[in-house]
VEXDREN-2710 file (C-alpha; in Angstrom, 1 decimal):
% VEXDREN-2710
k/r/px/py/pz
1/UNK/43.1/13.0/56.8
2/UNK/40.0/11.4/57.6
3/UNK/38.1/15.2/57.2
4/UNK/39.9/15.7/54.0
5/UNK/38.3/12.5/52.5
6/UNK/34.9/13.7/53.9
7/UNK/35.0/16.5/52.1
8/UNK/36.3/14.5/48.9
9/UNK/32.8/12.4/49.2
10/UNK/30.7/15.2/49.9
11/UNK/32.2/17.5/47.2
12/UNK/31.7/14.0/44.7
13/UNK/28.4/13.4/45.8
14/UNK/27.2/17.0/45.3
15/UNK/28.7/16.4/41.9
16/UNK/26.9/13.6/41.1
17/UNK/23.8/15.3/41.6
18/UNK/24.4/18.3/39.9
19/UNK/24.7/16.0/37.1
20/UNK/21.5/14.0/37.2
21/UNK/20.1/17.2/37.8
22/UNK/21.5/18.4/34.3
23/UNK/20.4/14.9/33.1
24/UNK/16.7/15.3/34.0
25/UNK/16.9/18.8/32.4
26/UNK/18.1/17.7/28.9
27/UNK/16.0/14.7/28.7
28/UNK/14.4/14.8/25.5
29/UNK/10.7/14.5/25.4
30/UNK/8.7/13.5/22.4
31/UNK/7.1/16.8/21.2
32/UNK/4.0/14.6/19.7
33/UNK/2.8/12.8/22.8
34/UNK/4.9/15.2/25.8
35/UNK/6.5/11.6/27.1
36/UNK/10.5/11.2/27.1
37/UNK/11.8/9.1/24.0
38/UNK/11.9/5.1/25.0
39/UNK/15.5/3.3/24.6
40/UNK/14.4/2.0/21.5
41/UNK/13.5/4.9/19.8
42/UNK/17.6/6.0/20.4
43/UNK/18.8/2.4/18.8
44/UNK/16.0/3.2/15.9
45/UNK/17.4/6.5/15.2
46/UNK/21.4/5.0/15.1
47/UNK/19.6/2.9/12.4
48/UNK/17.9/5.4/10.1
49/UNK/20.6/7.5/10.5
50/UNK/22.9/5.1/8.8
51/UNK/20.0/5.0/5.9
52/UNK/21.4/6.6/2.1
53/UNK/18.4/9.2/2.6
54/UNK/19.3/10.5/5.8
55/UNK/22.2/12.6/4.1
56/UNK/19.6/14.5/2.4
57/UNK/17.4/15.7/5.0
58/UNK/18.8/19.4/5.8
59/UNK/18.1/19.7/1.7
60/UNK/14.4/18.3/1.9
61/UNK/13.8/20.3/4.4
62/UNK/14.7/23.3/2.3
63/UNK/13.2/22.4/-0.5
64/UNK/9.9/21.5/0.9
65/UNK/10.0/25.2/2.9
66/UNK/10.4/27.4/-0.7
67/UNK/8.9/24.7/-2.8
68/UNK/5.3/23.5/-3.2
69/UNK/6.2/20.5/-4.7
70/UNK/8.9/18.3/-4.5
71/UNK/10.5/15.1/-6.3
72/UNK/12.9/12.8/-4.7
73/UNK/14.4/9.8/-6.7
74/UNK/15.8/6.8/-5.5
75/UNK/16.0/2.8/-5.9
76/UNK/15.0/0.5/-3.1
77/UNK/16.3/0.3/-0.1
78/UNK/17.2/4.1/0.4
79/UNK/14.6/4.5/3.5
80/UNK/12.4/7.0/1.5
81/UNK/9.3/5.6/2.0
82/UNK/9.7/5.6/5.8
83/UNK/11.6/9.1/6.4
84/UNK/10.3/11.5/4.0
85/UNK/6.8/11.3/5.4
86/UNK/8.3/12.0/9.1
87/UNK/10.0/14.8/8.0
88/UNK/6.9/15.9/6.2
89/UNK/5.4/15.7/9.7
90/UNK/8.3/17.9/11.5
91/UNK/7.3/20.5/9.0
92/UNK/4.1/20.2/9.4
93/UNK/4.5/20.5/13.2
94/UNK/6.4/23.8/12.7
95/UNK/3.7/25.5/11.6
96/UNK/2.2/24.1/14.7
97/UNK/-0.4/21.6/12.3
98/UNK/-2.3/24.7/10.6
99/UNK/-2.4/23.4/7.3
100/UNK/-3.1/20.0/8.2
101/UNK/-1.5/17.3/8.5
102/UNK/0.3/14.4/6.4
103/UNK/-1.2/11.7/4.1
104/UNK/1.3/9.0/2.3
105/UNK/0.1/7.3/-0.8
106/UNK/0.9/3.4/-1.0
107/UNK/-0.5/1.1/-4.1
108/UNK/0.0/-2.1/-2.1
109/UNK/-2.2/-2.6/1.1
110/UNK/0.2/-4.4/2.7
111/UNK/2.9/-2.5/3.0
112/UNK/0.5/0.7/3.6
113/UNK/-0.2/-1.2/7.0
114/UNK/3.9/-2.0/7.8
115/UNK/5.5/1.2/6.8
116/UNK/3.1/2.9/9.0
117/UNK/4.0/-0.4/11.9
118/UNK/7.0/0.5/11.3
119/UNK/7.3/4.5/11.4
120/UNK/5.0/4.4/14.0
121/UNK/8.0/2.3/15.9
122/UNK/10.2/5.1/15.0
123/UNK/8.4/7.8/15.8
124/UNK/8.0/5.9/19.4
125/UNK/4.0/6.7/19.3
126/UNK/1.5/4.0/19.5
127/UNK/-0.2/2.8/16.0
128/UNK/-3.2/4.3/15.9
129/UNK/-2.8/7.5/17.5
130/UNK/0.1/10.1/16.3
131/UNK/0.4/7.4/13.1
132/UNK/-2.2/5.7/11.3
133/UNK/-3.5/4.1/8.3
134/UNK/-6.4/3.7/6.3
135/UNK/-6.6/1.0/3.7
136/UNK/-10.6/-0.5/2.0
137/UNK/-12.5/-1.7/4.9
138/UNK/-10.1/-0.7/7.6
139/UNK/-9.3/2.5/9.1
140/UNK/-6.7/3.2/12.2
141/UNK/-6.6/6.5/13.0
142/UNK/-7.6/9.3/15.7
143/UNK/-8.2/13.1/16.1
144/UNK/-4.9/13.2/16.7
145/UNK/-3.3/11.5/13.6
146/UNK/-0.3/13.8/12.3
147/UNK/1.1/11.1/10.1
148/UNK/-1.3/8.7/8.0
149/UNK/-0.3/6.0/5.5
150/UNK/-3.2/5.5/2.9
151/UNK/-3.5/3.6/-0.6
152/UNK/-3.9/5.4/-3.2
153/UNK/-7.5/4.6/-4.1
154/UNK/-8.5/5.7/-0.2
155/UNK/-7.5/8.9/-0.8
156/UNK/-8.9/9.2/-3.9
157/UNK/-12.3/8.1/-2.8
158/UNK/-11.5/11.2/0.0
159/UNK/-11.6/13.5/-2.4
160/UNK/-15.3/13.0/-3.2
161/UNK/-16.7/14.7/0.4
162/UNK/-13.3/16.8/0.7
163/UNK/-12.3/18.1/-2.9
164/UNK/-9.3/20.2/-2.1
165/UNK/-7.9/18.5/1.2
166/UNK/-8.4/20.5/3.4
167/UNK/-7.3/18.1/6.4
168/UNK/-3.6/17.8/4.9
169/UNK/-0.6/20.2/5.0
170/UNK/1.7/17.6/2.9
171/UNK/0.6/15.0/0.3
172/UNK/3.0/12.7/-0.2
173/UNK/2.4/10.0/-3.4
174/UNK/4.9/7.0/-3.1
175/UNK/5.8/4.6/-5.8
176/UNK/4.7/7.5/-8.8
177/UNK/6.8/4.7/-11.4
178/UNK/4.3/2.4/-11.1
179/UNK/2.0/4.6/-12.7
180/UNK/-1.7/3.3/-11.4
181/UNK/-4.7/4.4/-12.2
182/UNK/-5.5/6.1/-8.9
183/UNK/-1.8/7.4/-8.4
184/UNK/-2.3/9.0/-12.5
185/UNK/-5.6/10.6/-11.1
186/UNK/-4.5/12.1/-8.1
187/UNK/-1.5/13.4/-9.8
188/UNK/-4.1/15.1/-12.6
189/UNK/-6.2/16.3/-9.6
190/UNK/-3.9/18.0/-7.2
191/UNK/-2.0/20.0/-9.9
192/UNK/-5.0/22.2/-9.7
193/UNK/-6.0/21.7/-6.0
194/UNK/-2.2/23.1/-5.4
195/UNK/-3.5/26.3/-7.1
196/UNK/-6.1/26.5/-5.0
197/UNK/-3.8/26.3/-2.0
198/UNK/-0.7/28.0/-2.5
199/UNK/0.0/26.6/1.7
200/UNK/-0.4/23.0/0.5
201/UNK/2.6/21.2/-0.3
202/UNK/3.1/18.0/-2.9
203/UNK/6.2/15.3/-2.3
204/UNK/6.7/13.1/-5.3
205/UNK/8.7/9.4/-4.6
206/UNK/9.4/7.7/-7.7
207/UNK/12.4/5.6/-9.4
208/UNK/15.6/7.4/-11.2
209/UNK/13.7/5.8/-14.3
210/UNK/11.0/7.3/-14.3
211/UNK/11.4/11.3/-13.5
212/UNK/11.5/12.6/-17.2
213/UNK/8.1/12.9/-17.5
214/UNK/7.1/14.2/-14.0
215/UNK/10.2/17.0/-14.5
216/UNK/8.5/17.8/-18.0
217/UNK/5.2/18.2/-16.0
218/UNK/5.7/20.1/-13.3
219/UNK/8.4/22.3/-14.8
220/UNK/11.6/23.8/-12.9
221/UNK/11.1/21.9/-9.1
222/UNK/13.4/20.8/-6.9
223/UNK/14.9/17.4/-7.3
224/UNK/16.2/15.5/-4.7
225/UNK/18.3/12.3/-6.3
226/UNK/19.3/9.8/-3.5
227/UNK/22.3/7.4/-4.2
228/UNK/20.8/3.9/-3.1
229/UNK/23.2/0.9/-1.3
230/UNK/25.5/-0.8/-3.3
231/UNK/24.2/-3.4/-5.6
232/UNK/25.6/-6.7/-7.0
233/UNK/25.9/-7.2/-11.1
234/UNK/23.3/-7.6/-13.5
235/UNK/24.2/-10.7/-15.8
236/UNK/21.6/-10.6/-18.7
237/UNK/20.7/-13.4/-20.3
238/UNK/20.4/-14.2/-24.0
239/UNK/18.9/-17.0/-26.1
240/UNK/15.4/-17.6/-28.1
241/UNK/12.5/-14.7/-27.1
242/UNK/9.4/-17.2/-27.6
243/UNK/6.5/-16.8/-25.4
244/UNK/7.4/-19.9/-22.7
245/UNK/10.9/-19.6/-23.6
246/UNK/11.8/-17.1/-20.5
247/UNK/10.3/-20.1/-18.7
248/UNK/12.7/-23.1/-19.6
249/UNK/15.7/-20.9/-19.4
250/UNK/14.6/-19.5/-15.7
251/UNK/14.7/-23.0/-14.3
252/UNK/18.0/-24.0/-16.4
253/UNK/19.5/-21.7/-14.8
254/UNK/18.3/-22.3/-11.5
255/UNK/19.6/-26.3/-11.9
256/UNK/23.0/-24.6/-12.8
257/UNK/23.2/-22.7/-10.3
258/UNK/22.8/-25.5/-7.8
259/UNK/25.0/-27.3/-9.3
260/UNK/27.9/-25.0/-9.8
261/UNK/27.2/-22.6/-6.9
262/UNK/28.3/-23.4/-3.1
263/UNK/25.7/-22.1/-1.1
264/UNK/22.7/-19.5/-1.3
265/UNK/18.9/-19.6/-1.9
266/UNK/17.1/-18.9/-5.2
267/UNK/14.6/-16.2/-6.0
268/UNK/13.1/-16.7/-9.2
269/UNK/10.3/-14.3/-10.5
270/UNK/7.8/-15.4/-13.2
271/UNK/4.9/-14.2/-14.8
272/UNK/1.7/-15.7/-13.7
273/UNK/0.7/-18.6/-11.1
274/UNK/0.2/-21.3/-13.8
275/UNK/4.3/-20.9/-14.4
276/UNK/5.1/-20.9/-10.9
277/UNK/2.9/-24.4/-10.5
278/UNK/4.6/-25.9/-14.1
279/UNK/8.2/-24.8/-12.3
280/UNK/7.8/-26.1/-8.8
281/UNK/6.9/-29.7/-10.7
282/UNK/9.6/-29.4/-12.6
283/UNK/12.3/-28.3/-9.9
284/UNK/10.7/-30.8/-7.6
285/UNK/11.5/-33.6/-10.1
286/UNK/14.7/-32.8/-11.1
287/UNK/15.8/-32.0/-8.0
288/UNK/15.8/-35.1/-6.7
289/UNK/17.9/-36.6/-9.7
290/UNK/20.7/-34.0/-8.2
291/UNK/20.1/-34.6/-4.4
292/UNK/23.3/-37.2/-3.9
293/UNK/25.4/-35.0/-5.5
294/UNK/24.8/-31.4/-5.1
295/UNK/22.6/-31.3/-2.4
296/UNK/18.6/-30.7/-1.7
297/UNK/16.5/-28.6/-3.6
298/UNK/13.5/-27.2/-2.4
299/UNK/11.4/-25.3/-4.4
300/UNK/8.9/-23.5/-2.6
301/UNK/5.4/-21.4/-4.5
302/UNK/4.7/-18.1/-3.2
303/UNK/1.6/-17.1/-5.3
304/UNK/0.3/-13.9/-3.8
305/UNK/-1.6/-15.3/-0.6
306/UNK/0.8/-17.6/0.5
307/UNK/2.2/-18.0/3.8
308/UNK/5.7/-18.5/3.8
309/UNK/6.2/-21.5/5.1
310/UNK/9.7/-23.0/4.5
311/UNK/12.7/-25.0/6.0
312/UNK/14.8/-23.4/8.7
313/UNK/17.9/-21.3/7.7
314/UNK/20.0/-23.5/9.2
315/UNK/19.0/-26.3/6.5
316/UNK/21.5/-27.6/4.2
317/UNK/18.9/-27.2/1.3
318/UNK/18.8/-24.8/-1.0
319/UNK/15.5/-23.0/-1.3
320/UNK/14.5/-21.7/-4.5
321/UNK/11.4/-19.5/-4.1
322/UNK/8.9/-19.0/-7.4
323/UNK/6.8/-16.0/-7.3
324/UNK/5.2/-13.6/-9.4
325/UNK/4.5/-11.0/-7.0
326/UNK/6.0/-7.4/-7.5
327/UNK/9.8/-6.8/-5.1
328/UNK/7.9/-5.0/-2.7
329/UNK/5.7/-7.9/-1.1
330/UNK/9.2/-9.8/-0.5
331/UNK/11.3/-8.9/2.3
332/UNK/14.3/-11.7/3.2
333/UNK/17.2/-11.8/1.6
334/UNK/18.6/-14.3/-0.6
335/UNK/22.0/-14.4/-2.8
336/UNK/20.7/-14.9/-6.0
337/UNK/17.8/-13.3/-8.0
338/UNK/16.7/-14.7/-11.4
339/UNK/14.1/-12.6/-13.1
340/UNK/12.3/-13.3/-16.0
341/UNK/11.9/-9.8/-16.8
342/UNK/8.1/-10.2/-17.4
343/UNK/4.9/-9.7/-15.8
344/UNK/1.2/-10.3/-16.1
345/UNK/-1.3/-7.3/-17.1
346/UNK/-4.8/-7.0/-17.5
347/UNK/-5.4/-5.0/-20.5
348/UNK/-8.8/-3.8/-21.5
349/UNK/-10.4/-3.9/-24.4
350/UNK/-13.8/-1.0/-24.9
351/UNK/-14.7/-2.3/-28.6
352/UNK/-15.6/-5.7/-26.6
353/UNK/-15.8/-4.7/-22.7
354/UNK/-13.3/-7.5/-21.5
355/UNK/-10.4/-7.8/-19.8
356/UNK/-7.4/-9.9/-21.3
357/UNK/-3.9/-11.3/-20.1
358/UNK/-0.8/-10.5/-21.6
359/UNK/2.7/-10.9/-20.6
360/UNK/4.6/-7.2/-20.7
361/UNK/8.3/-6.8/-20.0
362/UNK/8.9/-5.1/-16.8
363/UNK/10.3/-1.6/-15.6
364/UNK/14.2/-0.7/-15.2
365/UNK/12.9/0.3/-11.8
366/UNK/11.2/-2.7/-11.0
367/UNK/14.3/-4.8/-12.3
368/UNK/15.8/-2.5/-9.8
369/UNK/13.7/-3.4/-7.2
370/UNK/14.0/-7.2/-7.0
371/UNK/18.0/-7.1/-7.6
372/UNK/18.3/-5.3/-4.3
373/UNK/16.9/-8.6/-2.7
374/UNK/20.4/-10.1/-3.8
375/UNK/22.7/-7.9/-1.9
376/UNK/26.1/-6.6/-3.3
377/UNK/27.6/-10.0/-3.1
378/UNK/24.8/-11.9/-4.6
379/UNK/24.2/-12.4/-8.1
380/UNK/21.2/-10.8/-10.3
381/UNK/20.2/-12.3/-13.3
382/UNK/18.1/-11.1/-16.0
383/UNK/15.9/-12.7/-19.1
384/UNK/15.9/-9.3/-21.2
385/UNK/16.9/-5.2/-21.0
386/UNK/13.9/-3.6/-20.1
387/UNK/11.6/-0.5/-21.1
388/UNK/13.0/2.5/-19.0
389/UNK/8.7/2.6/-17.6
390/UNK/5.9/0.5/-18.0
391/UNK/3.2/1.2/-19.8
392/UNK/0.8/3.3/-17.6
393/UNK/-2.2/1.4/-16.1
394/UNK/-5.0/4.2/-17.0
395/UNK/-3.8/3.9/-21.0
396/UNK/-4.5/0.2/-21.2
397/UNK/-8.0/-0.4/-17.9
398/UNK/-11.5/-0.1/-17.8
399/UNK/-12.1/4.0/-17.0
400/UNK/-15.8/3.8/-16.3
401/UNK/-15.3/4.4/-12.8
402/UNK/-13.0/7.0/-13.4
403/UNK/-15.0/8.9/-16.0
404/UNK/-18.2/8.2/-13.1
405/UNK/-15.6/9.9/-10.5
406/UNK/-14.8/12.8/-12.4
407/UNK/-18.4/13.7/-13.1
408/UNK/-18.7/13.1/-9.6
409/UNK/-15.7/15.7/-8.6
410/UNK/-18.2/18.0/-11.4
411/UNK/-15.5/17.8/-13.9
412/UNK/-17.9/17.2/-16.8
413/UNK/-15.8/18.1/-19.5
414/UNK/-13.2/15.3/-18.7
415/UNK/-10.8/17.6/-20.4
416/UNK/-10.0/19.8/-16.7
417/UNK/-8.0/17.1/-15.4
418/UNK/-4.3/17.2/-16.2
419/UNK/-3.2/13.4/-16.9
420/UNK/0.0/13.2/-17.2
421/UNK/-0.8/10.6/-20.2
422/UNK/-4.1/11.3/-21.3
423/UNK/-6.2/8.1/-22.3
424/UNK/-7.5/8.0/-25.8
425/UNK/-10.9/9.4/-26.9
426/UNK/-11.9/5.9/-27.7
427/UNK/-11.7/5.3/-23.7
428/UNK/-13.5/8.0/-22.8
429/UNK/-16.6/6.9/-25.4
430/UNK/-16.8/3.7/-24.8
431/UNK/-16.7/4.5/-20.8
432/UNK/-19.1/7.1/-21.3
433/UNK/-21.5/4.6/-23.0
434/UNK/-20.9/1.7/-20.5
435/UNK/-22.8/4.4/-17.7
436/UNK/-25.8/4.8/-19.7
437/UNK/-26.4/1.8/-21.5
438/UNK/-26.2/-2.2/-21.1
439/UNK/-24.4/-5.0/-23.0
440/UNK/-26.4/-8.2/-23.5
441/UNK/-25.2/-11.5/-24.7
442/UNK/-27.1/-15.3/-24.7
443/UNK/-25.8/-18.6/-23.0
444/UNK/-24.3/-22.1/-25.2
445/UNK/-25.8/-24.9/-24.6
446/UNK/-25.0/-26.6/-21.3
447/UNK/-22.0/-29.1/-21.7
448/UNK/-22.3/-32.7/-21.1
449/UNK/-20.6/-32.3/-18.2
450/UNK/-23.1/-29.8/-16.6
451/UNK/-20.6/-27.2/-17.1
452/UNK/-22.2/-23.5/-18.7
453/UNK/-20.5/-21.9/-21.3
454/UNK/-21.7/-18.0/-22.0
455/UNK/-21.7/-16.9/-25.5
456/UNK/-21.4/-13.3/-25.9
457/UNK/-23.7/-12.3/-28.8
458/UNK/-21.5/-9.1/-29.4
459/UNK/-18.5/-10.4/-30.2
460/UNK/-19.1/-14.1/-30.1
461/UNK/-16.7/-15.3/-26.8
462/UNK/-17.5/-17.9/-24.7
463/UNK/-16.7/-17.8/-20.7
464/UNK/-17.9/-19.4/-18.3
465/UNK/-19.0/-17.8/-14.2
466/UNK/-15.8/-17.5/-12.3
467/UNK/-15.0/-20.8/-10.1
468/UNK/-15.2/-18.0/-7.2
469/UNK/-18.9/-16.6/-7.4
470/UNK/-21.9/-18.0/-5.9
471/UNK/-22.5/-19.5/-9.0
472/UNK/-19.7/-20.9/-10.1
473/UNK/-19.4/-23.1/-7.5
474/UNK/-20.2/-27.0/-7.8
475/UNK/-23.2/-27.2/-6.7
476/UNK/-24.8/-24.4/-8.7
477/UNK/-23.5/-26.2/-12.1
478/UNK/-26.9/-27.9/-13.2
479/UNK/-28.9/-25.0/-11.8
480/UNK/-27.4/-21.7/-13.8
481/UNK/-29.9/-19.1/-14.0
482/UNK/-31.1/-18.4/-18.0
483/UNK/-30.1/-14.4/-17.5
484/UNK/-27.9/-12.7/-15.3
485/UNK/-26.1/-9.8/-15.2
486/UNK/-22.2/-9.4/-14.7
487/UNK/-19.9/-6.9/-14.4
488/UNK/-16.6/-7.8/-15.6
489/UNK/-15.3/-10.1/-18.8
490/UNK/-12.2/-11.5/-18.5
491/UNK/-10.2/-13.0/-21.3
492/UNK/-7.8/-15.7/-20.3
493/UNK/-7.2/-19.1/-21.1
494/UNK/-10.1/-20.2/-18.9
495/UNK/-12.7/-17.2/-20.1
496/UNK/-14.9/-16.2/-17.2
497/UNK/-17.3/-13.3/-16.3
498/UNK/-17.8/-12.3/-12.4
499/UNK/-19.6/-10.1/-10.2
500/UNK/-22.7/-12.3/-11.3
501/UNK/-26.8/-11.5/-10.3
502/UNK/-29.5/-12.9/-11.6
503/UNK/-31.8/-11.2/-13.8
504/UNK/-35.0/-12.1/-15.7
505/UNK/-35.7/-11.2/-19.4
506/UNK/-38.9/-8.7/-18.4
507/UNK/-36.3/-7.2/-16.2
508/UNK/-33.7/-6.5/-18.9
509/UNK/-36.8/-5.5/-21.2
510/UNK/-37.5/-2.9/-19.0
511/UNK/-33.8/-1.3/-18.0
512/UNK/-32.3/-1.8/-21.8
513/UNK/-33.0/1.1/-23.9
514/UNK/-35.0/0.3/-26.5
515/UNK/-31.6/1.5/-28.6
516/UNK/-29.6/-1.1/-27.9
517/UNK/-31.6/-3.6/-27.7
518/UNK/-32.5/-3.4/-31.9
519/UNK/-29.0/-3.5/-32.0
520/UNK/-28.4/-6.7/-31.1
521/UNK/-27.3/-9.2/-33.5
522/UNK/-30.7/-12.2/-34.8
523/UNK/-30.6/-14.8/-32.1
524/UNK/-32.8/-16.9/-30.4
525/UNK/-32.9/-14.8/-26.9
526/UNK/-33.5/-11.8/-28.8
527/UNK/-36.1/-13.2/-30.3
528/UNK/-37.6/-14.3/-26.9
529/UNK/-37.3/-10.8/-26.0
530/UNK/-39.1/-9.3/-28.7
531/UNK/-42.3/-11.5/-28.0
532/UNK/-42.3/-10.3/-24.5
533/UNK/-42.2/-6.7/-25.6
534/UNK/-45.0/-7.6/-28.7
535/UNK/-47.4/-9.9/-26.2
536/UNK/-46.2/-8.8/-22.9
537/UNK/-45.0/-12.8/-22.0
538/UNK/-42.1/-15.4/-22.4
539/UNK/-42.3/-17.6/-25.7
540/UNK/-42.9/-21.2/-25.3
541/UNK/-39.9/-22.9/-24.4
542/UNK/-37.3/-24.0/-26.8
543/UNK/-35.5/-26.5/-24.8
544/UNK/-35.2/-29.6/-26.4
545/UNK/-34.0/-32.8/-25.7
546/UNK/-30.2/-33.6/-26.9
547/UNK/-29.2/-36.8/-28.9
548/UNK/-26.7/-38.5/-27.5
549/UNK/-25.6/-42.1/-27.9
550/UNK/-26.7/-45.2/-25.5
551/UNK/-23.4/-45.1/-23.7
552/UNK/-23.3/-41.3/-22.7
553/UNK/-24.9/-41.0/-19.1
554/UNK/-26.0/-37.4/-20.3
555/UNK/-29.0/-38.7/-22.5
556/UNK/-31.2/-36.7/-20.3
557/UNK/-29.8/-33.7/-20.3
558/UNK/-32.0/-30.4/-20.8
559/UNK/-30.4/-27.7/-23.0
560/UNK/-31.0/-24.4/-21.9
561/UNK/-30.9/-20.7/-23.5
562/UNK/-29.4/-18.2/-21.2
563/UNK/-28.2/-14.9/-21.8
564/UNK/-25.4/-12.5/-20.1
565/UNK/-25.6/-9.0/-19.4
566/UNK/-23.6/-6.1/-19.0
END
């Protein structure tokens, strides 16, 4: 007996190690760094495998082998941005990294540094190494990056010392919808660098919204559409369509839905930062009329900046948060999402070289965007129905520096590049004249206040140095230089010019061409500038002595000429 059950524990033990032997052979290692996969990679990979991308990955793959380019389409949420890059890299690695390697596109900074945190986790490789980044003023990569995340301007600014990318196997431009200027230009630029190499491949992410005109583009391409999570309703909202009007019925419905709701935090997304201050007053005051009877409400700002810094989540309050930064800077969860359906843009105009501010309806796609914050058992609603895109950013900015890069990348006749919507000819002059020539214009008479107003002599504004240059701040108020030259106009409700030097009048007398400077319109600095130019010095001063009545502590004050230019 007692030799049978030695045998029994020898023939069990000899087991056991046959099968830690087997164990050791089959462990897996991580083919980037040569080291066995961490437990947390394993619990990573049950996650993304549970993602409404990861169904597609046998077809990418296929695609992306008889394919040079590439579109997949999906709404948030689907895991795109943070799986198609890795299986970019896989390929890459197959060919054992002889085409180069993979660069991702991103037009936020911040969530260029956590995706790659975060695939970087996934990958189980150290941030830095196998994954990097590279956004302005910060790099974090190595020699042996196979995977970096980059915005979109980095890459383009790449292009200038490395013209057909060379260093990358797979270029991979994220959020196409939103249709930047950079993310426009590198689109234009790599349809021909793709001719030049027929081993270089091109992944396009965008929204479902937005493929028509990238499939009318690029001709017959694979498409990959991804079916994102389930969503909760859209309940659109009607009413009056006046400018502040989106505003009043944003916050009535917020007070209702306190009211009527049971539980849930608010998201509310508005237009600019002077809304979200108006509407955190106003939730603030009326909330505490309702606080007996319905509860707490908190309204909390997050203006892009902010920290988020709110009460706990086991708080009987209700939070409603005001912001006005795009869905992809937010990333809790809430159960219901009022959007406005609006947004701020910066839209330039090159008869008067200024920026001004409008308020645009937004995309379907980023109406898509913010509802997935809700859930599918929250509650979306929204001010308006929506433009299927936006209206591209390089049709409606400032392309100086763009027409200056494309000179740069030798592509003279501006015609070579292949935008996908092609700004009009009026850009292209003005921008062309903006690099060879200056704009002046000559400075109000300082307020009473000490406050400097800028008149523009060319088309008759009046701003004012932004609050955030050197000069703008307090204690340079009484001591504004008579001539400086800016950079950028903006038109707002507080007008303001920034990127501000100092500059003398023999100064601008020598740079201006003699051109534009008999252009000008009759004023009182160009006549200053004429004498300097007929007798080689400054007129005698003009500055005289303002009236003002007995009471007015300002009696004293100088006026000064000063003139702006650009």
């Amino acid at each position: 007996m007692e030799t049978e059950l030695s045998t029994d524990v020898e023939k069990l033990s000899e087991t056991s190690e046959t099968q830690d032997i087997d164990t050791d052979d089959q462990l897996d290692l991580n083919q980037l760094d040569g080291l066995p996969f961490s437990s947390r990679y394993y619990k990573l990979l049950r996650e993304r495998k549970g993602l409404p991308v990861w169904g597609a990955k046998c077809e990418f793959l296929d695609s992306l082998m008889s394919s040079q380019i590439v579109i997949v389409t999906g709404t948030a949420k689907t895991g795109q941005s943070t799986q198609i890059p890795q299986w970019c890299a896989e390929f890459c690695l197959s060919a054992q990294y002889q085409n180069g390697m993979v660069v991702c596109t991103q037009i936020h900074q911040r969530s260029t540094v956590e995706l790659a945190l975060r695939v970087a986790d996934e990958m189980d490789v150290n941030i830095g190494n196998e994954v990097g980044y590279s956004i302005p003023l910060q790099t974090c990569c190595s020699p042996d990056t196979v995977l970096r995340y980059c915005t979109d301007d980095v890459l383009l600014r790449e292009m200038m010392s490395d013209p057909i990318l060379e260093q990358c196997g797979v270029v991979v431009i994220d959020q196409a919808q939103e249709r930047t200027v950079s993310t426009d230009l590198l689109l234009g630029l790599l349809k021909d660098v793709l001719l030049t190499r027929p081993e270089l491949r091109l992944v396009i992410l965008s929204a479902p919204h937005s493929t028509e005109k990238l499939l009318h583009r690029y001709g017959s391409v694979p498409q990959i559409c991804l079916e994102g999570p389930r969503t909760c309703e859209v309940v659109y909202g009607g009413g009056r369509r006046g400018v502040k009007d989106y505003l009043c019925s944003a916050l009535r419905l917020a007070l209702e839905i306190h009211q009527n709701q049971n539980h849930g935090d608010i998201v509310t997304f508005l237009a600019t930062e002077q809304e979200i201050e108006c509407a955190h007053a106003i939730l603030r005051r009326k909330g505490a009329s309702l606080a007996l009877s319905h509860g707490k409400l908190v309204p909390v700002s997050l203006c892009p900046g902010d920290s988020l810094s709110v009460l706990s989540e086991g708080s009987k309050s209700r939070r409603v948060f005001l912001t006005c930064s795009p869905s992809e800077d937010l990333f809790w969860a809430v159960r219901f999402v009022i959007d406005a359906g609006v947004q701020k843009r910066y839209v330039y105009n090159p008869r008067i070289r200024a920026n001004s501010i409008v308020i645009r309806p937004i995309s379907k796609s980023q109406a898509e965007s913010r509802k997935q914050l809700a859930g599918p058992t929250g509650e979306h609603f929204l001010g308006r129905a929506l433009p299927a895109e936006s209206i591209p950013h390089i049709l409606e900015s400032d392309i100086t520096s763009t027409v200056l890069f494309l000179k740069r990348m030798e592509i003279a006749g501006l015609s070579h590049c292949d935008f996908i919507d092609r700004p009009g000819e009026i850009q292209f002059l003005y921008s062309l004249s903006n690099l060879f020539k200056f704009q002046s214009s000559i400075l109000n008479n300082l307020d009473v206040d000490g406050t400097g107003n800028y008149f523009m002599l060319t088309h008759k504004h009046v701003a004012q140095i932004h609050p955030l240059s050197g000069y703008g701040t307090e204690m340079h108020k009484k001591n504004l230089p008579e001539w400086v030259l800016y950079h950028e106009h903006t038109l707002s409700e507080n007008n303001c010019i920034r990127t501000v030097s100092q500059i003398s009048a023999h100064e601008f007398i020598q740079m201006a061409p003699q051109y534009f400077f008999y252009n000008l319109p009759p004023s009182e600095s160009k006549d200053i500038l004429q004498h300097i130019i007929d007798h080689g010095s400054a007129a005698p001063s003009k500055g005289k002595r303002k009236s003002h009545p007995p009471s007015s502590p300002a009696s004293e004050e100088q006026i000064h000429e000063r003139c702006t230019i650009q």
